[in-house]
C-alpha positions in Angstrom: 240.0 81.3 -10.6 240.7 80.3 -13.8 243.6 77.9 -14.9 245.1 78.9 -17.9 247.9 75.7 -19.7 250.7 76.8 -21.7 253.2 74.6 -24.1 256.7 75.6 -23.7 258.3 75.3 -27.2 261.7 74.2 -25.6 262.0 70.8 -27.6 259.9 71.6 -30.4 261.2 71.5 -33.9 259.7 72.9 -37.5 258.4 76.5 -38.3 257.2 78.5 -35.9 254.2 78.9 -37.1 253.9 75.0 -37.3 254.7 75.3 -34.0 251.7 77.3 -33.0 249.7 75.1 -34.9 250.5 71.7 -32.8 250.0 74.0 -29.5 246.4 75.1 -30.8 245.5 71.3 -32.0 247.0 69.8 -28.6 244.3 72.2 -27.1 246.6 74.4 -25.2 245.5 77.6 -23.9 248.9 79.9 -24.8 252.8 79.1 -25.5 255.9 79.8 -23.5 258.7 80.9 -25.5 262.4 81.1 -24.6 264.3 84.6 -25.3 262.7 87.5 -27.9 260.3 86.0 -30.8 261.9 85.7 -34.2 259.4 88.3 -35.1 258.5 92.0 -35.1 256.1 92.8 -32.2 252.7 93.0 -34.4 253.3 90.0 -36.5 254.0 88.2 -33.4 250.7 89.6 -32.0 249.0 88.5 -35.3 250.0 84.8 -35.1 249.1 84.8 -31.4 245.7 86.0 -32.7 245.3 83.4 -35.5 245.8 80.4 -33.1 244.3 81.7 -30.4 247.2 81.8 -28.5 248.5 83.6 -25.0 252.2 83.6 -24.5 254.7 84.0 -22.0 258.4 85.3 -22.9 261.5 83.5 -20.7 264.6 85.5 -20.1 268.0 84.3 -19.1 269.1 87.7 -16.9 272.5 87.1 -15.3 272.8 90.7 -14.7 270.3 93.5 -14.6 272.5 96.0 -16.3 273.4 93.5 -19.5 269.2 92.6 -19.6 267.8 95.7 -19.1 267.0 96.5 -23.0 266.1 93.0 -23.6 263.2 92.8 -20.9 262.2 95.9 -22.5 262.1 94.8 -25.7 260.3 92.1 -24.1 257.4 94.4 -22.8 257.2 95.7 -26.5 255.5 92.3 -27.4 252.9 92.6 -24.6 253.5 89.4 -22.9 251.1 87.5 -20.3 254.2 87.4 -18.0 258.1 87.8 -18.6 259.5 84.9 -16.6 263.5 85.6 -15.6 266.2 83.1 -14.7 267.6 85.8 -12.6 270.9 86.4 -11.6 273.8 83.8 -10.5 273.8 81.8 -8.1 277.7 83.2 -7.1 276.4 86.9 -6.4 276.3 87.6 -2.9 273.4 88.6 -0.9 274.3 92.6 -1.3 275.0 92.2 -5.1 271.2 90.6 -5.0 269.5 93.3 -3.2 271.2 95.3 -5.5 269.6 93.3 -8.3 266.5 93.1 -7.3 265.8 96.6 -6.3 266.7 97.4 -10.1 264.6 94.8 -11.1 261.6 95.9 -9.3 262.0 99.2 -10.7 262.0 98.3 -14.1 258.9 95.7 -13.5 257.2 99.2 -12.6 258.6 101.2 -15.2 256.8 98.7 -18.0 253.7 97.8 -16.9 254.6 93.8 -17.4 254.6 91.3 -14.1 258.4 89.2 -14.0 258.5 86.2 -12.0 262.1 85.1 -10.9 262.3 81.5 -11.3 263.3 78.9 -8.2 266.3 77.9 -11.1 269.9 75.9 -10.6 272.5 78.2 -11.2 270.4 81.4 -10.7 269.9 83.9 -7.2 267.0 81.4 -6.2 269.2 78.5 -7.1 267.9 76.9 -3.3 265.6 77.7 -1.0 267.7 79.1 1.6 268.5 81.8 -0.6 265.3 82.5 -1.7 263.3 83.1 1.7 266.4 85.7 2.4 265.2 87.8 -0.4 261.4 87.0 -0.2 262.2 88.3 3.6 264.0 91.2 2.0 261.4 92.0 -0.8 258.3 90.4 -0.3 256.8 92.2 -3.6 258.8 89.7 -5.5 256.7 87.4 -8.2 258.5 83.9 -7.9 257.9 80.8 -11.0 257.9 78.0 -9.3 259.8 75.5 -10.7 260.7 73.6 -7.4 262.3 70.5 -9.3 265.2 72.4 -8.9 265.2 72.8 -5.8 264.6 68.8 -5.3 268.2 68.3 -7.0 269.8 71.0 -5.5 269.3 69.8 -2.1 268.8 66.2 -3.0 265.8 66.4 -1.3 261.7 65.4 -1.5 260.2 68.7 -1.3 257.9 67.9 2.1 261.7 68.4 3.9 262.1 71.5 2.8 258.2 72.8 3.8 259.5 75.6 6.1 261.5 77.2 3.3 259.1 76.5 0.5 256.3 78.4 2.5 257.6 82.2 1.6 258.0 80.6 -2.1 254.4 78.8 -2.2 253.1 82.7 -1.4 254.9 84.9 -3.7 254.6 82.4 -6.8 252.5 83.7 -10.2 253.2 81.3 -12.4 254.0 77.3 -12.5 256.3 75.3 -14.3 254.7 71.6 -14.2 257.7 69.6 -14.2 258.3 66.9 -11.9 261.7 66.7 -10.3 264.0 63.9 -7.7 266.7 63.7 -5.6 269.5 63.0 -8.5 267.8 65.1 -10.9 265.3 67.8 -12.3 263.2 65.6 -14.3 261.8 62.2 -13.9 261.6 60.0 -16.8 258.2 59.6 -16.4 255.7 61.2 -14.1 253.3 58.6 -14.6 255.6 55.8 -13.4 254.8 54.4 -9.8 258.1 54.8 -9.0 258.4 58.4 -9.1 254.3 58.8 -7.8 256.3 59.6 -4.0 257.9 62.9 -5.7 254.8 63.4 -8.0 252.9 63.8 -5.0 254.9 66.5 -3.1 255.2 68.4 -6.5 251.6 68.5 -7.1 250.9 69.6 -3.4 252.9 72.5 -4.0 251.0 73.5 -6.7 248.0 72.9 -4.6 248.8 75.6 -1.9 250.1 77.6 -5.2 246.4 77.7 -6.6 245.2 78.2 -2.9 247.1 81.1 -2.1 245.9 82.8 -5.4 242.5 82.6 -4.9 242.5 83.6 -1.7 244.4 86.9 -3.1 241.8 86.7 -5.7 243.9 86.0 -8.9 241.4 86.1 -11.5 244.2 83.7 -13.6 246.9 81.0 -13.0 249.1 80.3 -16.0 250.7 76.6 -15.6 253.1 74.9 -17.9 254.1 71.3 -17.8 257.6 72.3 -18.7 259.3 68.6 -19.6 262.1 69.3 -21.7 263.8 67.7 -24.5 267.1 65.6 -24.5 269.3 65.9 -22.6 267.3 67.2 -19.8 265.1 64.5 -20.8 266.8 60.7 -20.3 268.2 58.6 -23.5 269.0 55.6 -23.4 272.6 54.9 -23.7 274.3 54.7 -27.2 271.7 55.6 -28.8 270.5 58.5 -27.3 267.0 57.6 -28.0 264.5 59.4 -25.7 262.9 56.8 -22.7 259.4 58.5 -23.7 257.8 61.2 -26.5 258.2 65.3 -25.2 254.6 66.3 -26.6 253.0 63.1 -24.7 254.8 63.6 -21.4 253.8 67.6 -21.3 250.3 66.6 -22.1 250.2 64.0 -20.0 251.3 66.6 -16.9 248.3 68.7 -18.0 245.9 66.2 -18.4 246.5 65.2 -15.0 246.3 68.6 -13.5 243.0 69.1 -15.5 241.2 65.7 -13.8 243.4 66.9 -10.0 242.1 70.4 -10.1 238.3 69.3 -11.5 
């Protein structure tokens, strides 16, 4: 199987094109962009082209009837994967069948693979939650993006194994980002002091890779998703970041590369 590493552009700053540009030179294999691109759908595919670029699109979809026209608008730009923070985490489990089962359809209906993301705030805002529905629809494609999950429950993921299990097998796609107990993102996951919660993450993303090959996945897209101030820590008063966005993310992929050989 081959591993595919994408750049979110959450944090970056300049043209979009420029954009592309650092992606390409930092060796990435494809971008991960938040919401519709600024573009029509063929100039999109022609900047894609001229960097030699894959890309992901991420949707915020608190309601299937209010995102339905964006995820097809989506499809129109012939994504690797639409990603979805799906629902709200206050919907009830009926109101989420409901949700999913329209989601499903739609998934169908254009011909693009969405994976719901493991997301604060969202229908698979814990873990809990999420094995109900995985239970309920085990078609579902799940982003893993389990340092949520680690703040959620103010947890180290090994606690949790049982409920990560169903996750761990319906997961596509991998959001790199290393998450504690008081938080969703270390400082700095090369410290020693966060190696404990470094570990779990990465084992994870181990059975993650193992399950897909075993399914025989010809392709695992992973992005080492740090984000930006706030999400990343300051320090106080000044609000200057503890470490540099484009050096943590490739530091996250760097590792993966040397873990997974």
């Amino acid at each position: 199987m081959k591993i595919l590493y994408y750049r979110s552009l959450w944090g970056m700053t300049g043209a979009l094109e420029d954009q592309l540009r650092q992606v390409a030179d930092e060796g990435y294999d494809g971008i991960e962009h938040a919401s519709l691109p600024p573009v029509e759908p063929a100039e999109w595919a022609d900047l894609l082209e001229r960097h030699g670029l894959g890309a992901t699109l991420l949707l915020a979809c608190d309601d299937f009837q209010s995102s339905r026209a964006t995820i097809e608008a989506a499809a129109t730009y012939k994504p690797d994967l639409i990603m979805s923070h799906t629902g709200l985490d206050r919907y009830d489990f009926e109101r989420g069948k409901q949700e999913f089962t329209q989601f499903l359809q739609l998934e169908s209906d254009i011909g693009v693979r969405i994976a719901h993301e493991t997301h604060r705030h969202r229908m698979f805002f814990n873990p809990f939650a999420t094995r109900a529905y995985l239970e309920e629809f085990p078609e579902i494609n799940v982003l893993a993006d389990f340092s949520h999950w680690c703040v959620v429950c103010e947890s180290n993921l090994p606690e949790l194994q049982e409920y990560l299990d169903p996750a761990i097998a319906a997961s596509i796609h991998i959001h790199a980002r290393v998450g504690y107990r008081h938080g969703p993102q270390v400082p700095d996951p090369s410290a020693p002091e966060y190696a404990e919660y470094l570990k779990s993450h990465v084992d994870c993303w181990d059975a993650i890779k193992a399950a897909r090959e075993a399914d025989g996945t010809e392709t695992l897209i992973v992005t080492p998703e740090f984000g930006p101030p706030f999400y990343m820590h300051t320090l106080p008063h000044t609000n200057q970041p503890v470490i540099d966005l484009s050096k943590v993310c490739m530091w996250m992929r760097d590792y993966l590369k040397a873990h997974w050989g």
